[in-house]
DRENPA-450465 format. One record per residue: chain; x, y, z of N, C-alpha, C, O in turn; residue number from 0. Coordinates in steps of 0.1 Angstrom, whole numbers, plus 5000, padded with zeros to 4 digits. Example, Ala and Ser with C-alpha at 12.3 -4.5 7.8 and 13.67 -1.06 7.14 Angstrom:
2
   c    n_u    n_v    n_w   ca_u   ca_v   ca_w    c_u    c_v    c_w    o_u    o_v    o_w     k
   A   5132   4943   5078   5123   4955   5078   5132   4967   5078   5142   4967   5085     0
   A   5128   4978   5071   5137   4989   5071   5129   5000   5079   5134   5011   5080     1
REM end
This chain:
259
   c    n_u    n_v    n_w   ca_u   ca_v   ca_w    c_u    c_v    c_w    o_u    o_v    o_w     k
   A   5475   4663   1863   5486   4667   1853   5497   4657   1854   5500   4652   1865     0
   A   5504   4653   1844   5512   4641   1842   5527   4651   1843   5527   4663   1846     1
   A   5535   4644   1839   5549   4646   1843   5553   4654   1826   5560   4664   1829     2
   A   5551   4653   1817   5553   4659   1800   5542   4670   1803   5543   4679   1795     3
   A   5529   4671   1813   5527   4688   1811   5532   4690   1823   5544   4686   1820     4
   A   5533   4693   1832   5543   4699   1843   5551   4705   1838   5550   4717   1839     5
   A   5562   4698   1830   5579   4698   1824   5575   4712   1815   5580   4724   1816     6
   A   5564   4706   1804   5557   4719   1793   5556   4734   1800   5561   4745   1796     7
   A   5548   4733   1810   5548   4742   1819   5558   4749   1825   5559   4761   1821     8
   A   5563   4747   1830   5580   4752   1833   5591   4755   1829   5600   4761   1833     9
   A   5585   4746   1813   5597   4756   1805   5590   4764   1797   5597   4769   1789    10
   A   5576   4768   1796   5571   4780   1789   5573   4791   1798   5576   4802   1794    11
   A   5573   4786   1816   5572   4799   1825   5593   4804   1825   5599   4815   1827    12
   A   5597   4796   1823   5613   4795   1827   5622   4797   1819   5632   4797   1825    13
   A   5625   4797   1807   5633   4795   1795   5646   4796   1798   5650   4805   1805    14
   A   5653   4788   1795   5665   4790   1800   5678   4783   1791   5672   4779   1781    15
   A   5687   4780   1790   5700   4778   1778   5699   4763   1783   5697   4759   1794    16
   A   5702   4756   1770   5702   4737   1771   5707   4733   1784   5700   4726   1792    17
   A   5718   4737   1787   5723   4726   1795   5720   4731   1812   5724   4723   1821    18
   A   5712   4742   1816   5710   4745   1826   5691   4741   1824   5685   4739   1834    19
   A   5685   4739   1814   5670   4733   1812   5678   4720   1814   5678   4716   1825    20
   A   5683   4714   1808   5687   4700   1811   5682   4697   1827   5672   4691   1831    21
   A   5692   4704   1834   5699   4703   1847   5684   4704   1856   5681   4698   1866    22
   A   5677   4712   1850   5665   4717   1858   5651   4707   1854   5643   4701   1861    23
   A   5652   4707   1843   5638   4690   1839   5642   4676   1848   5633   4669   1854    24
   A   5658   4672   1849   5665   4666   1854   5653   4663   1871   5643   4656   1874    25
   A   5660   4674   1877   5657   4682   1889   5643   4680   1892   5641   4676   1903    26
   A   5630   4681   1884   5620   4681   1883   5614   4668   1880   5603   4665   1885    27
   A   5619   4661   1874   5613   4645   1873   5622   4644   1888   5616   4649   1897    28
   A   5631   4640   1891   5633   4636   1902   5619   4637   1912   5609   4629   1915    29
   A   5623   4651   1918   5614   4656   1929   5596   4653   1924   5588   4654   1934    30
   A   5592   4652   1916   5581   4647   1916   5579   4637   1915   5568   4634   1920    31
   A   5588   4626   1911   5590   4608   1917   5588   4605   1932   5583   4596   1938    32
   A   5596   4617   1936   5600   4615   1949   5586   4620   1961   5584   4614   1972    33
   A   5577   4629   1956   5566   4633   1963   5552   4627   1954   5542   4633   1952    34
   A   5557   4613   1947   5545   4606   1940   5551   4591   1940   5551   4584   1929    35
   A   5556   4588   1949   5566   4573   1950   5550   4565   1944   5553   4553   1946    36
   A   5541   4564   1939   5535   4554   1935   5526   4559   1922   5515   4555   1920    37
   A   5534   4569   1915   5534   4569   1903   5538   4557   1886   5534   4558   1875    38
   A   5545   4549   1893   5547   4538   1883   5540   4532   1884   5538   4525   1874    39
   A   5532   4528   1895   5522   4516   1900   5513   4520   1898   5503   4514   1904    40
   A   5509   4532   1890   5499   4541   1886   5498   4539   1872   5487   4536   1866    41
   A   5514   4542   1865   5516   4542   1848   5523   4535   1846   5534   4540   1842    42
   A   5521   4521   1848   5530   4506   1847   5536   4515   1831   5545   4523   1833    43
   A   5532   4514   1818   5532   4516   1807   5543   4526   1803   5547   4527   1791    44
   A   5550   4534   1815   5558   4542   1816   5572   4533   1814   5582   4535   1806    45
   A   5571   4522   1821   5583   4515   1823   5587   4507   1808   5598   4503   1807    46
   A   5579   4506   1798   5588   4501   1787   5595   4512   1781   5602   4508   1772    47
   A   5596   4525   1783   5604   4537   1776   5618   4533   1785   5628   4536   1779    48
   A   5619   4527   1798   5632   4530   1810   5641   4519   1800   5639   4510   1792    49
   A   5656   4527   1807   5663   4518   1808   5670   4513   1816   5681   4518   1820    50
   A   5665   4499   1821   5673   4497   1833   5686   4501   1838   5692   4506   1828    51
   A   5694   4502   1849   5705   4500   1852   5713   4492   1852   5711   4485   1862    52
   A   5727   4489   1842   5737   4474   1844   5742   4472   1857   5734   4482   1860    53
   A   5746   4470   1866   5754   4469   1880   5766   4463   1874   5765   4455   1865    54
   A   5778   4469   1879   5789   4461   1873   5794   4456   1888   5798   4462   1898    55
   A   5794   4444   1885   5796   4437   1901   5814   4431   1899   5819   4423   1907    56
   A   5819   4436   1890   5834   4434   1890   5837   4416   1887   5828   4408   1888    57
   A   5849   4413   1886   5855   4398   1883   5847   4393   1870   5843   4381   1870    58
   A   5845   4402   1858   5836   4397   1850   5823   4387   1853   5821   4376   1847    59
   A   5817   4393   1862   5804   4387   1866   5792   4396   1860   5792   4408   1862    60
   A   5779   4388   1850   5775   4396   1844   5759   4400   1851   5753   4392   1858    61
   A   5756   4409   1848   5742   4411   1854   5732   4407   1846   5728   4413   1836    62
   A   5728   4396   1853   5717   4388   1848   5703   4400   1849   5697   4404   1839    63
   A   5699   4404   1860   5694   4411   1866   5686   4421   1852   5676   4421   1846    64
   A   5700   4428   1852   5695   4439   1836   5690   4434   1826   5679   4438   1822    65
   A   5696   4424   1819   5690   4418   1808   5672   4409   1811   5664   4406   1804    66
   A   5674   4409   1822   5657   4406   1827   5647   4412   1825   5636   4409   1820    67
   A   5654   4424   1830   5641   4434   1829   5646   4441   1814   5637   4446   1808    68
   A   5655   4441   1810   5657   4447   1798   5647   4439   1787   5639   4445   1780    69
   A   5647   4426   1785   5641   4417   1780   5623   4417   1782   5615   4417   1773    70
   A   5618   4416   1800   5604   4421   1797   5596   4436   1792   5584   4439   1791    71
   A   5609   4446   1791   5601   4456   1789   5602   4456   1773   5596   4466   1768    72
   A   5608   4448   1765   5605   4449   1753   5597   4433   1748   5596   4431   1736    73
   A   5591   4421   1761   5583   4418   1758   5569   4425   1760   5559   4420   1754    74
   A   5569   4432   1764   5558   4445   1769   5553   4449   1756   5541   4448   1753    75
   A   5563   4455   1750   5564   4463   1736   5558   4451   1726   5553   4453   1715    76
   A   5559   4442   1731   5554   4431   1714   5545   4424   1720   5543   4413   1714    77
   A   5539   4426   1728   5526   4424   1735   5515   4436   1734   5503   4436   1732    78
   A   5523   4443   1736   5510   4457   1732   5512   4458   1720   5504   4467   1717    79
   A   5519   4454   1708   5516   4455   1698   5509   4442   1689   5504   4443   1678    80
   A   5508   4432   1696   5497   4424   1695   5484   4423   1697   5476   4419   1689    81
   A   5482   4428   1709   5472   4431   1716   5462   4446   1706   5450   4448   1704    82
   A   5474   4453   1702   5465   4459   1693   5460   4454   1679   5451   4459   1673    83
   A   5466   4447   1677   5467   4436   1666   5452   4431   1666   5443   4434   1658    84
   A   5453   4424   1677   5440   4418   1684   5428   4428   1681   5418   4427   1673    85
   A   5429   4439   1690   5414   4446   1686   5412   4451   1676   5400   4452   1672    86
   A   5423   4456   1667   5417   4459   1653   5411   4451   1643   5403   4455   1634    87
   A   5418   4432   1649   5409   4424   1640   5398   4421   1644   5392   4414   1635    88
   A   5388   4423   1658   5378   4423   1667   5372   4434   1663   5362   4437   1670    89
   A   5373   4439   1657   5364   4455   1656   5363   4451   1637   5356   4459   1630    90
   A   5369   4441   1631   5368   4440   1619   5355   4430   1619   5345   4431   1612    91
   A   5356   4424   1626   5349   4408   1623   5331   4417   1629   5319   4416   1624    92
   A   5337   4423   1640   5323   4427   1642   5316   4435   1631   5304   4435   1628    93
   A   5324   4441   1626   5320   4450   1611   5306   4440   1604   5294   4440   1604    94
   A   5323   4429   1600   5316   4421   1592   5298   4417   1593   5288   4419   1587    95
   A   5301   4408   1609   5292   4400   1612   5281   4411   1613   5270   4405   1611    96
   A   5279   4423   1614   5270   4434   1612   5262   4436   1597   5250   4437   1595    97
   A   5274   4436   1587   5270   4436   1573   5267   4421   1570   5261   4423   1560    98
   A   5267   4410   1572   5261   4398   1573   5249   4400   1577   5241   4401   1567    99
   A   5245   4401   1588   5231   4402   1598   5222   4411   1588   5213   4405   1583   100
   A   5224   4423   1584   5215   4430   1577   5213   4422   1563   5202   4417   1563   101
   A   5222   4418   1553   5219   4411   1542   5207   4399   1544   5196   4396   1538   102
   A   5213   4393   1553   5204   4381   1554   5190   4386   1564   5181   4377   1566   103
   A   5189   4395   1569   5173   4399   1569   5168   4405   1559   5156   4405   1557   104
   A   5177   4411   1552   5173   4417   1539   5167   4404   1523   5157   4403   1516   105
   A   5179   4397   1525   5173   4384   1517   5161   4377   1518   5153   4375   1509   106
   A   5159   4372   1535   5147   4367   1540   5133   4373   1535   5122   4368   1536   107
   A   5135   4387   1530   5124   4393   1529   5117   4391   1516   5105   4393   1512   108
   A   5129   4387   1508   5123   4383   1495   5115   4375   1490   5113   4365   1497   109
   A   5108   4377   1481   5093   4362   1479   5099   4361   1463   5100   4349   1458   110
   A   5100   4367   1458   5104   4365   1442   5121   4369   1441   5128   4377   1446   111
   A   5121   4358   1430   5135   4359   1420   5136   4374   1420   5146   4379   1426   112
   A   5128   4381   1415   5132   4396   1408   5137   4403   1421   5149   4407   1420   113
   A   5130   4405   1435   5132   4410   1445   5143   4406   1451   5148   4414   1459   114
   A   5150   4391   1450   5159   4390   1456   5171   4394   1444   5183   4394   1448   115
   A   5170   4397   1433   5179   4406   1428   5177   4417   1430   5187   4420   1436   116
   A   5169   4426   1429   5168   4435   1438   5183   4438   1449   5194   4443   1449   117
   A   5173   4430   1460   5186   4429   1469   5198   4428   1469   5205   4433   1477   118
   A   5202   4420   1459   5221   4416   1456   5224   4427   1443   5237   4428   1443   119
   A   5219   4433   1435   5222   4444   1429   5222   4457   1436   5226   4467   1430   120
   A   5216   4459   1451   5214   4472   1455   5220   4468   1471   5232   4470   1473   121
   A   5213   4463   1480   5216   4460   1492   5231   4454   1497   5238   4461   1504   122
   A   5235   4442   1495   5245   4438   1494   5254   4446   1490   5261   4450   1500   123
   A   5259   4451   1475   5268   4460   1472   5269   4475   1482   5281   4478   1484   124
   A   5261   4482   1486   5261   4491   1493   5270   4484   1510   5280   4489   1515   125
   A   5263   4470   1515   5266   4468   1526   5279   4462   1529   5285   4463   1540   126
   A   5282   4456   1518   5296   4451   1517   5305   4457   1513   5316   4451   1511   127
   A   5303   4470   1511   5311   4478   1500   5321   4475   1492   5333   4478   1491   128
   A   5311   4466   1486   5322   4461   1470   5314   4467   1456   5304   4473   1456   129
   A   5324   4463   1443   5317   4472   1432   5310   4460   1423   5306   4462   1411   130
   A   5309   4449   1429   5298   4444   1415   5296   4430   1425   5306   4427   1433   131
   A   5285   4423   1426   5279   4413   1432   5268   4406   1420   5257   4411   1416   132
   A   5274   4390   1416   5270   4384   1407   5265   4367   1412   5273   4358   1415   133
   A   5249   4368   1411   5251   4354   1407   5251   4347   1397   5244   4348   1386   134
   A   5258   4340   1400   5263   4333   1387   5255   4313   1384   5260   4303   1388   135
   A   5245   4314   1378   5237   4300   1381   5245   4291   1368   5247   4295   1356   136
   A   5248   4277   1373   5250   4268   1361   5236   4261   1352   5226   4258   1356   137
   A   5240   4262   1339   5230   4260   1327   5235   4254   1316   5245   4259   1310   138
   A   5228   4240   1312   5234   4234   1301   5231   4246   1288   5237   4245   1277   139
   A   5225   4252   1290   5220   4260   1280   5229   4279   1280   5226   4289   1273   140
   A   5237   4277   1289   5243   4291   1295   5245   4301   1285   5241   4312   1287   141
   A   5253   4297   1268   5255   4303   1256   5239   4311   1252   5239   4322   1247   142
   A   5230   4307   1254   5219   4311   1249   5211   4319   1257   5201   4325   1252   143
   A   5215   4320   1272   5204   4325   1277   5212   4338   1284   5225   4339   1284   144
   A   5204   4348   1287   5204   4360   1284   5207   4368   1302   5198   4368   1311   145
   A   5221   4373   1303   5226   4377   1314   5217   4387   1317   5211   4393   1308   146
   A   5214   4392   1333   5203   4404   1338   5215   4412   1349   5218   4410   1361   147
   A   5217   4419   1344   5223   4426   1357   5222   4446   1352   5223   4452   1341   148
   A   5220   4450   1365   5225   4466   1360   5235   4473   1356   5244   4474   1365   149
   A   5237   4479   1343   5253   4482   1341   5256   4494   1350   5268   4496   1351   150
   A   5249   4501   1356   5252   4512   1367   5265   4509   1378   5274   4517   1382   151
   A   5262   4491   1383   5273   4487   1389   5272   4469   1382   5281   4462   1387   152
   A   5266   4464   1375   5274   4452   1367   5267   4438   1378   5267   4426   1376   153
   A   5262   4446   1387   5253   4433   1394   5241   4429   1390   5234   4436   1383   154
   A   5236   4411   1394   5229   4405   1389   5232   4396   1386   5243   4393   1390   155
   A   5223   4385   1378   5226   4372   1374   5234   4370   1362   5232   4377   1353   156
   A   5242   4363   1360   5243   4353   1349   5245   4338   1346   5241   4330   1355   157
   A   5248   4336   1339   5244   4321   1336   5260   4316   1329   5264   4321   1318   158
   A   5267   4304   1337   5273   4296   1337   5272   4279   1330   5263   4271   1332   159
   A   5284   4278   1322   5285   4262   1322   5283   4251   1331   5289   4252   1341   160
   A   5278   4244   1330   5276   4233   1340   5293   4229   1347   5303   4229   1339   161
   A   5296   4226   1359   5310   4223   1365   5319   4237   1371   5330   4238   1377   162
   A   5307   4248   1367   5317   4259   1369   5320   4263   1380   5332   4267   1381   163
   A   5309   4261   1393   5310   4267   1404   5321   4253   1414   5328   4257   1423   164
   A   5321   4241   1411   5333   4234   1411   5347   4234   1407   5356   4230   1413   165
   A   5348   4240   1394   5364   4246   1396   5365   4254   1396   5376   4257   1391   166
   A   5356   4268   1401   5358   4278   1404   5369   4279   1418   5380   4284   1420   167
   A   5357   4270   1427   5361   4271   1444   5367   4260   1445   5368   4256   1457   168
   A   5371   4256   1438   5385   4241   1434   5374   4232   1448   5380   4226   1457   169
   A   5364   4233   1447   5358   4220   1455   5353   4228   1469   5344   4222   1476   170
   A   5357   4239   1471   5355   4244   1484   5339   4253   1488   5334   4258   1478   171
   A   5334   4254   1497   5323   4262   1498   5329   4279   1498   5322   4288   1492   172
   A   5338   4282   1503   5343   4296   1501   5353   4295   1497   5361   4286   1500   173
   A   5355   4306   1488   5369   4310   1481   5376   4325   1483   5370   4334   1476   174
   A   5384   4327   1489   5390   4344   1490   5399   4343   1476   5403   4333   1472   175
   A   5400   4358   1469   5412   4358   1458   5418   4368   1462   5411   4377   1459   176
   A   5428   4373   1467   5434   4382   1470   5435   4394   1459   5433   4406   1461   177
   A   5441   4386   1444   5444   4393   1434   5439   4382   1419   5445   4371   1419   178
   A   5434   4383   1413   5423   4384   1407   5431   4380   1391   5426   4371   1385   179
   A   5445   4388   1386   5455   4390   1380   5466   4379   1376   5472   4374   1366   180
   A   5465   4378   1394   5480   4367   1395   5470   4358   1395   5476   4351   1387   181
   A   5458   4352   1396   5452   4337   1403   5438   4342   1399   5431   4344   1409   182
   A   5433   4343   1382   5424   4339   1380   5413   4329   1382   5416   4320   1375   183
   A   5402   4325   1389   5396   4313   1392   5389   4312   1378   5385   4321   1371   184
   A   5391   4297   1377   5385   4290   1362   5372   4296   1362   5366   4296   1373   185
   A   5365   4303   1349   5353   4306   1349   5352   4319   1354   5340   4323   1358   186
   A   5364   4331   1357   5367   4339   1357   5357   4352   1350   5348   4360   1354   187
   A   5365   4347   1335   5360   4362   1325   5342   4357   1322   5335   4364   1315   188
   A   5338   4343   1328   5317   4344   1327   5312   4350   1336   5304   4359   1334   189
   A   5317   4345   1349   5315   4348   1363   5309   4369   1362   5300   4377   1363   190
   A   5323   4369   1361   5320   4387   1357   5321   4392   1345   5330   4401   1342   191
   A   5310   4386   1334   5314   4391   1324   5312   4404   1328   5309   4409   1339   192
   A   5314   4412   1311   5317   4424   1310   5322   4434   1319   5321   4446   1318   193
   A   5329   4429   1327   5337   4442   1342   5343   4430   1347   5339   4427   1358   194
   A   5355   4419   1341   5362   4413   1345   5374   4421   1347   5383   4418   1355   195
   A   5376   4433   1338   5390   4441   1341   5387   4450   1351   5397   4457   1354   196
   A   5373   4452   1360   5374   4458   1368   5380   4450   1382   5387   4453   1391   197
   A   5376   4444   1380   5377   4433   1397   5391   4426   1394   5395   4420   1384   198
   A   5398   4430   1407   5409   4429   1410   5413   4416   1425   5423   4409   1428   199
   A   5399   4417   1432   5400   4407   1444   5385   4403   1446   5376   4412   1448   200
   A   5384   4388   1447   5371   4383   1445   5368   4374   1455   5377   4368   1459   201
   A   5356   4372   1460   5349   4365   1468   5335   4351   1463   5323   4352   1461   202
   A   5343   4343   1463   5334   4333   1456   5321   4325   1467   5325   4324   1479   203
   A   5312   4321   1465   5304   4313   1477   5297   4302   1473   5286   4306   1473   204
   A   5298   4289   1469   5288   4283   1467   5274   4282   1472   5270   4281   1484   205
   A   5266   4281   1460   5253   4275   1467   5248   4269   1465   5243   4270   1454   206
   A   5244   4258   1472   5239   4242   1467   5219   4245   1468   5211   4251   1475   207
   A   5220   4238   1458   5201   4240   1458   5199   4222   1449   5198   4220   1437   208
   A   5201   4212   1459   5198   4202   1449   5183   4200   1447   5181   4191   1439   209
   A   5172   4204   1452   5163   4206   1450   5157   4211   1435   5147   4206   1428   210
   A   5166   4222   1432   5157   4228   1419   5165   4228   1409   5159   4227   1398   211
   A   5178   4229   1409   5186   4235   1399   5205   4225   1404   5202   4217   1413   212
   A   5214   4224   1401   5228   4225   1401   5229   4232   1408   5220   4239   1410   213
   A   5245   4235   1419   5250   4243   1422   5252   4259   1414   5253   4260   1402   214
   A   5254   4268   1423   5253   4280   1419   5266   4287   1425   5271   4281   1435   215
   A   5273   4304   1420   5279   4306   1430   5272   4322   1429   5265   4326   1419   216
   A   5276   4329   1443   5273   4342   1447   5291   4347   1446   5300   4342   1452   217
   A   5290   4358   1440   5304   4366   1435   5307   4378   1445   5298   4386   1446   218
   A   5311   4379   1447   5314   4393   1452   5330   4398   1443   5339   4390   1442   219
   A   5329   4409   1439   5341   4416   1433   5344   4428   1437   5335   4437   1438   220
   A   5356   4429   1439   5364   4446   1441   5374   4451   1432   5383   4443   1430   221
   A   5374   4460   1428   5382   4468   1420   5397   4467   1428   5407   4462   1421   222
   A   5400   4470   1442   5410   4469   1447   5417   4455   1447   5410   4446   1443   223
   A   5428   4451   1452   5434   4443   1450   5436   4438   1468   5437   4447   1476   224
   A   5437   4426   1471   5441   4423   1490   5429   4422   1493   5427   4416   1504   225
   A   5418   4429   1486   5405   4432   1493   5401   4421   1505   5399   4423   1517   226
   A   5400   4410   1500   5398   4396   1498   5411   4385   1502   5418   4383   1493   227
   A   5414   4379   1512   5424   4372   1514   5421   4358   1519   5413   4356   1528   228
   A   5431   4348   1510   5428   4334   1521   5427   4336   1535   5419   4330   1542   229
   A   5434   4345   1540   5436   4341   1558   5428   4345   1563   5429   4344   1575   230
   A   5416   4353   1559   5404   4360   1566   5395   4349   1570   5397   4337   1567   231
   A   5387   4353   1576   5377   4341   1588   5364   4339   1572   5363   4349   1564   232
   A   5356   4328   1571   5350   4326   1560   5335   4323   1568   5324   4326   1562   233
   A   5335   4317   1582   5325   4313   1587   5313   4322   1585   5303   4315   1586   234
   A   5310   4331   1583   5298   4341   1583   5299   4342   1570   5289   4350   1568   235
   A   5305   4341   1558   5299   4344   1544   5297   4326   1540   5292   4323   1529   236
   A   5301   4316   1547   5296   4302   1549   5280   4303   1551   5271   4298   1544   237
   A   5279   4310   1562   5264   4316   1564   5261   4322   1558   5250   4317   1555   238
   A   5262   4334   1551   5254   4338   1547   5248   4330   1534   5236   4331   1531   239
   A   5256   4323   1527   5257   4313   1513   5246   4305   1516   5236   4306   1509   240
   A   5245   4296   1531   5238   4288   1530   5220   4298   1535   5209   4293   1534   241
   A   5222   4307   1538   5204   4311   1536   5203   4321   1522   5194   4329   1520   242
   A   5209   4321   1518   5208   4325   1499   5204   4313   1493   5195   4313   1484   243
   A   5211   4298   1499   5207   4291   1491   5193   4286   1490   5188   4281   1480   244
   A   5186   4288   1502   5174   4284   1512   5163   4299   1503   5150   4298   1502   245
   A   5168   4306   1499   5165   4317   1497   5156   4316   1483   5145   4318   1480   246
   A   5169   4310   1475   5167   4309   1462   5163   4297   1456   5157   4295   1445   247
   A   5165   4291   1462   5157   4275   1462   5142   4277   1462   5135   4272   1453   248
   A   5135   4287   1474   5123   4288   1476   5115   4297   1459   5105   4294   1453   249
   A   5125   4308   1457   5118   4314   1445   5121   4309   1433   5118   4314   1422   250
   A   5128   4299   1436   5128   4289   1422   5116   4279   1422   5111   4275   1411   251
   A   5114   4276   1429   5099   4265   1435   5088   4278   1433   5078   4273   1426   252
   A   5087   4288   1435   5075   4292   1437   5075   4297   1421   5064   4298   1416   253
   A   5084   4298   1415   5082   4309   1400   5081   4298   1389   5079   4301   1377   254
   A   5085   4285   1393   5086   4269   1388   5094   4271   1374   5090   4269   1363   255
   A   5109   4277   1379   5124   4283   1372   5130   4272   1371   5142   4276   1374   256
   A   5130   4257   1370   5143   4253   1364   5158   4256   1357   5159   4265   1349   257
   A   5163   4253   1359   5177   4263   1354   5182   4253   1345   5192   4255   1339   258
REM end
């Protein structure tokens, strides 16, 4: 039993007027310090609530002493609030890298074009939990040829201008959008046609396939807005991009799909 149920206890058995419970809780943390002298070396964690004692050592001499400890028990405080900092973003990444791992044994599985849409209209969207997942392939011919996705959630393919997935990701292999609103990416309202007013924060990926086709990009969209941020880690949707590309390269070769 800790020292806040003890106290609880004593004043449910004892009730008594403020300033005589004062005098008596007082009384009671003492004497239990005193017959648990290695109680703090027990609940280090206790000591950022204290507040030290100043010493007034007279001749305006200041106590260095107080401000010492006054100073680490509130580096304490912004250290344990880092530290939690820390594991909540450790328990994110692991998320991630979990919903990663499944997609891409899920993709691997694919042999044909149709099945690996399949997977990015159903699998992906469920594991990423976002509301629409689009690839988007470049095509000199893109005006003419004929978008496939399900309108239940708006995933699937479409077909892009040639240059698109380059000023999309302004050159880069991954792109976070925070907000979607303020910082449309060029190629925006193709990328997601029809449910471009849904998606509010976006995830761009390129995928290189010089083998069969132009670059390509893989979309991820959310309705919410922050979903998606520059400062988030990209390495693992880096990967996952590059065995999508390995992916779709192969059922472009085997279905002999030029784009």
């Amino acid at each position: 039993m800790n020292v806040a149920e003890i106290l609880a206890s004593l004043a449910a058995m004892n009730p008594a007027p403020d300033s005589l419970n004062a005098e008596m809780t007082k009384k009671i943390v003492v004497d239990y310090l005193r017959n648990h002298p290695g109680f703090l070396m027990e609940n280090p964690e206790v000591l950022e609530s204290l507040i030290p004692p100043a010493q007034n050592h007279g001749g305006g001499v200041v106590d260095f002493q107080f401000f010492a400890i006054d100073n680490l028990r509130r580096g304490m405080g912004r250290m344990k609030e880092r530290f939690q900092h820390l594991v909540a973003s450790a328990r994110d990444n692991i998320s991630v890298q979990q919903q990663v791992h499944r997609a891409v044994l899920s993709i691997l599985k694919a042999e044909t074009l149709e099945q690996l849409l399949d997977v990015l209209a159903s699998d992906l969207v469920t594991w990423f939990d976002v509301d629409v997942v689009r690839l988007a392939m470049e095509s000199e011919m893109a005006g003419l040829k004929d978008t496939y996705y399900s309108e239940g959630n708006y995933s699937g393919i479409c077909f892009v201008p040639s240059g698109t997935t380059n000023a999309a990701l302004l050159n880069e292999k991954v792109r976070l959008i925070a907000d979607t609103q303020a910082e449309p990416p060029i190629g925006f309202e193709m990328i997601f046609a029809d449910c471009s007013s849904l998606v509010r924060s976006c995830a761009l990926l390129r995928l290189e396939m010089p083998e069969t086709s132009p670059p390509a990009l893989l979309a991820f969209g959310v309705r919410d807005s922050q979903h998606f941020t520059p400062g988030q880690g990209n390495e693992l949707l880096s990967f996952l991009a590059a065995v999508m590309s390995t992916v779709l390269t192969r059922c472009l070769k085997r279905e002999d799909m030029p784009v």
